[in-house]
N, C-alpha and C positions, 0 to 999 in steps of 0.2 A: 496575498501570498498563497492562499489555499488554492485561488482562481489559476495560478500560474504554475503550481505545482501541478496542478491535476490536467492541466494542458499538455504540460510538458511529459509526464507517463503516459498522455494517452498518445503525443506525437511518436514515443518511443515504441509502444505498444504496435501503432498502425506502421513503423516503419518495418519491424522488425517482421510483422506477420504477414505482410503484403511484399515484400522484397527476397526473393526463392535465394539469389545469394547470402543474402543474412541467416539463414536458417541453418548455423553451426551449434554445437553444445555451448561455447561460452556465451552466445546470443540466447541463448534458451535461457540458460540463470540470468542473463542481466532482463531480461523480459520479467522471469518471475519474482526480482528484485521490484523489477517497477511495476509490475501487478500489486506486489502487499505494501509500497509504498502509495500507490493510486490509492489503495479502500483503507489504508490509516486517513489518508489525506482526505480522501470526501464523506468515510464515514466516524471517523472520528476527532477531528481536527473543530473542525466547526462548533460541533456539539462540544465539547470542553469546554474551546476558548468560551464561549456562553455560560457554561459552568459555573468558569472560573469567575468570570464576571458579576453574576449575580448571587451567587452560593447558592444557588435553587437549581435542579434536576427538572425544565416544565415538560421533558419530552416523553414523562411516562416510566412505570417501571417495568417494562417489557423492553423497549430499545433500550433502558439501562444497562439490563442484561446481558443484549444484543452488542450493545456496543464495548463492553467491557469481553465479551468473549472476541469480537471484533481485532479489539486492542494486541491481546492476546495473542490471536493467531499470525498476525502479521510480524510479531514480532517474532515470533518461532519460524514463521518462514523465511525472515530476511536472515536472523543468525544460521537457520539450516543450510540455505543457498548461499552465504557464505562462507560455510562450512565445506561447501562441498567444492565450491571455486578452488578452495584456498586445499582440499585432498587433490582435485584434477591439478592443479600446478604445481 
């Protein structure tokens, strides 16, 4: 599932930046939608489900950090970009 998500924002990513008609505002937010979905999905996705799995943290407490700020910021980006979707309409 992680392999297939992170396929799929990065097909959305290369359409959108490589294709000069796609390059409107509401292509801009759904781009940066699937930007902070991408690095939920490859930098933190993985590492939990593991987490979860074993109750043990083996990847160190520096990307702990990392990934919990990680967490964090993706998620403040996807509510602010739909945030702003949802003023522009």
């Amino acid at each position: 599932m992680v392999i297939l998500a992170a396929i799929g924002n990065l097909l959305i990513i290369w359409i959108i930046a490589t294709k000069p008609l796609m390059r409107n505002i509401m292509n801009q937010y759904l781009m940066n939608l699937t930007l902070s979905d991408f690095l939920s999905v490859t930098f933190n996705a993985s590492f939990n489900f593991i987490f979860m799995l074993h109750q043990h943290w083996p990847f160190g407490k520096i990307y702990c950090i990392a990934n919990n700020f990680i967490a964090n910021l993706t998620i403040v980006s996807s509510v602010s970009t739909m945030m702003l979707i949802s003023i522009d309409r």
